[in-house]
N, C-alpha and C positions, 0 to 999 in steps of 0.2 A: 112508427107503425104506418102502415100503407091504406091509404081512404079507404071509405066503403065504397068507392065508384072507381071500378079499374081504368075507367075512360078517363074520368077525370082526373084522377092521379096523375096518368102518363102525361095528360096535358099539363099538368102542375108540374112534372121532374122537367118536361119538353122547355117548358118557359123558363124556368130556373138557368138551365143550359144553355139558352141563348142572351140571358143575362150575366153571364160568370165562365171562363172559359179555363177554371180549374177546380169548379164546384159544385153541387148538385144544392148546398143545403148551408147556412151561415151557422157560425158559432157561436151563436147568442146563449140559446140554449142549454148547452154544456157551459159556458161560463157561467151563469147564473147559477146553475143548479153547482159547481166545483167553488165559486166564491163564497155561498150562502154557505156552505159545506166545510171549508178551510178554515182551521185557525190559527193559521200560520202564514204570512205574506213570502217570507224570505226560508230557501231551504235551511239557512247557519238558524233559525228558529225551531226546526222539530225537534224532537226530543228522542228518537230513534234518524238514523242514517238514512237516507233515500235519496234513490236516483232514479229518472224515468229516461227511458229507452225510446229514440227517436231515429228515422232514417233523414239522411242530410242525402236532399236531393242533387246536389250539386258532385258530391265525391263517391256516392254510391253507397253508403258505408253507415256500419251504427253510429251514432253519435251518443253517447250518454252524458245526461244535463244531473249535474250535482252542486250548483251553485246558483246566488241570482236571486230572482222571483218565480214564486214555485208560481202562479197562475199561469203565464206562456209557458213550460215547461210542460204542466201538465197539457193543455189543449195541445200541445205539438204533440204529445204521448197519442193520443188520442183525435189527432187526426186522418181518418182513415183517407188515403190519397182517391179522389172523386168526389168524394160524399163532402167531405170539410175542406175549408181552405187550409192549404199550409200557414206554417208559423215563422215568422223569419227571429232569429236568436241571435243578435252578434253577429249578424252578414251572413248566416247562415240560412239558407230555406230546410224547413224540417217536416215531415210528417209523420205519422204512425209508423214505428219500429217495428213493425210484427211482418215484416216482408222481407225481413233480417235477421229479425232476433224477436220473434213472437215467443221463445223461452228463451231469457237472454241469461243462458249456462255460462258461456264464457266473459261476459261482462262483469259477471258474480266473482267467476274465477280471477278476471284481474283486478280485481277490487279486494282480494286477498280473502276469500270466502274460506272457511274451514269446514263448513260442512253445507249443502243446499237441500231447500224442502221446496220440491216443484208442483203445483195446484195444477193439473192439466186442465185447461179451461175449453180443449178443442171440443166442438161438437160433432162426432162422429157424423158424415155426411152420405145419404141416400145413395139407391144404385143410379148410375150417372147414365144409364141407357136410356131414362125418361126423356134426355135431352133436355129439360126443363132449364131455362138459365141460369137462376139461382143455384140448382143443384149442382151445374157445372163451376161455378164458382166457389160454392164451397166444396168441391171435390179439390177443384185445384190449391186451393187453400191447405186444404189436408195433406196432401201430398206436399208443398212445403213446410208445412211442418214438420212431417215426417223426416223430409232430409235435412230440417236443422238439426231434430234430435239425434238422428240417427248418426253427426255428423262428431257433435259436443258431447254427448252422452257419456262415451264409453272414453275418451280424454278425463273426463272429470270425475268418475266413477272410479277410474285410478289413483286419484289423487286421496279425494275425500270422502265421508258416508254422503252417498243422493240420494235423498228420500225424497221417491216419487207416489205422492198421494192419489188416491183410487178415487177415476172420475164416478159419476152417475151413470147409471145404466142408459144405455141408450133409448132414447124416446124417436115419436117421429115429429121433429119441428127442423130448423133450420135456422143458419146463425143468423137471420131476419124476422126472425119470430119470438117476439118477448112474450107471449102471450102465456110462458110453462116458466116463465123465470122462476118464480117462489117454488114450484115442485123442481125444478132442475137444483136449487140452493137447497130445499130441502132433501133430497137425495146424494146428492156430494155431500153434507154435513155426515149423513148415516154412514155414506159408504166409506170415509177418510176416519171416522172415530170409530169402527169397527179393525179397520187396517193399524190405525194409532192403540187400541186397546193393547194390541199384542208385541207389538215391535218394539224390538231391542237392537239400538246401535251398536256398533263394538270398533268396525274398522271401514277401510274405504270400502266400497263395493255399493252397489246400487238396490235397492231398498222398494220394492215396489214393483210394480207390471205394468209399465208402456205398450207393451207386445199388443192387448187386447183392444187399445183406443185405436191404435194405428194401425193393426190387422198383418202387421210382417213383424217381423224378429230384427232384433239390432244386433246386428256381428258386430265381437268385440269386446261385449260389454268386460270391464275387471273382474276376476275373480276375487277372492279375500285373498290377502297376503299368506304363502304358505309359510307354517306355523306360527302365525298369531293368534290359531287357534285349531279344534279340530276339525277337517277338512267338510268342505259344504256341498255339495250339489250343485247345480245353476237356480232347482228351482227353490231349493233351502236359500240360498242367497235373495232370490226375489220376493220370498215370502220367507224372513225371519222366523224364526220359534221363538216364542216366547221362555223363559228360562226360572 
């Protein structure tokens, strides 16, 4: 959260920055709070499969951590590149994967996934005329996203059911504002078991409405396989009937 004193904050991020010349903010914090939280030291210890999604700043490239010690795994998951240090893995520099795979479709897919249920977790971002800086960043944020999804989507949509769960309505905050977290949790909980009440899988095709988070249409997307059943629409396809 950002001080109550906009002066002295800048001077607090100013000092940080010329103490650390790849971070704004140490990763005490998040360890504490993912230690206190785990109960499990080593991934071969859960009891469900996981892997978390990391960029290896050396190759450009996702890297996916599924062995080891989950605690660096996780802080590299979740190092956003400025704000946190990188994680080094195995001679690896790693940081947050969301600048690659912030919906990491194809990682699922080679991981032999059969079916995926994707939580869109974007925050729809403000009109970007304000100039404001944060706005601009999370515009541009948005827009990568959009062209991951837009890129995996309709690849995996082919293969197997993509059940894409229905974000919260949009509020006006911004990905720096925790201050609506419980109403943003409480409104994705209403909007996705409303979506879940009626929905019926049957074959590959894509399950849900991305179109509205991201405000363009994804060319491409699969159709259901003809005669697996009888023939759908696009919008019967993205909103199932219940049966």
């Amino acid at each position: 959260m950002l001080a109550a004193n906009p002066i002295r904050n800048l001077f607090s991020v100013l000092w940080r920055l010329t103490q650390s010349a790849t971070h704004v903010f140490d990763a005490a914090g998040i360890e504490h709070v993912a230690a206190r939280t785990l109960h499990a030291r080593d991934f071969a210890e859960l009891r469900l499969p996981f892997a978390a999604v990391t960029l290896d700043l050396g190759t450009g490239r996702a890297r996916v951590l599924d062995h080891g010690p989950l605690l660096p795994a996780l802080l590299a998951s979740a190092a956003i590149p400025g704000l946190f240090p990188p994680v080094t893995i195995e001679g690896n520099v790693l940081v947050d994967g969301g600048a690659v795979a912030n919906v990491p479709i194809a990682q699922a897919m080679d991981r032999g996934a059969r079916s995926l249920v994707v939580p869109d977790c974007a925050v729809p971002s403000p009109d970007p005329s304000t100039g404001n800086l944060t706005v601009i960043i999370a515009r541009v944020t948005r827009i990568q996203q959009r062209v991951q999804v837009e890129t995996e989507l309709p690849e995996a949509a082919a293969q197997v059911p993509v059940v894409y769960l229905a974000g919260p309505p949009a509020r006006h905050t911004s990905p720096f504002d925790f201050d609506q977290t419980s109403a943003l949790i409480h409104d994705a909980t209403v909007a996705a078991s409303a979506q879940l009440a009626t929905l019926r899988v049957n074959i590959p095709g894509l399950y849900g409405d991305p179109y509205t988070r991201y405000g363009d249409a994804i060319a491409g997307v699969a159709e259901p396989k003809a005669g697996s059943m009888p023939a759908w629409s696009e919008a019967t396809m993205l909103r199932p009937r219940s049966r």
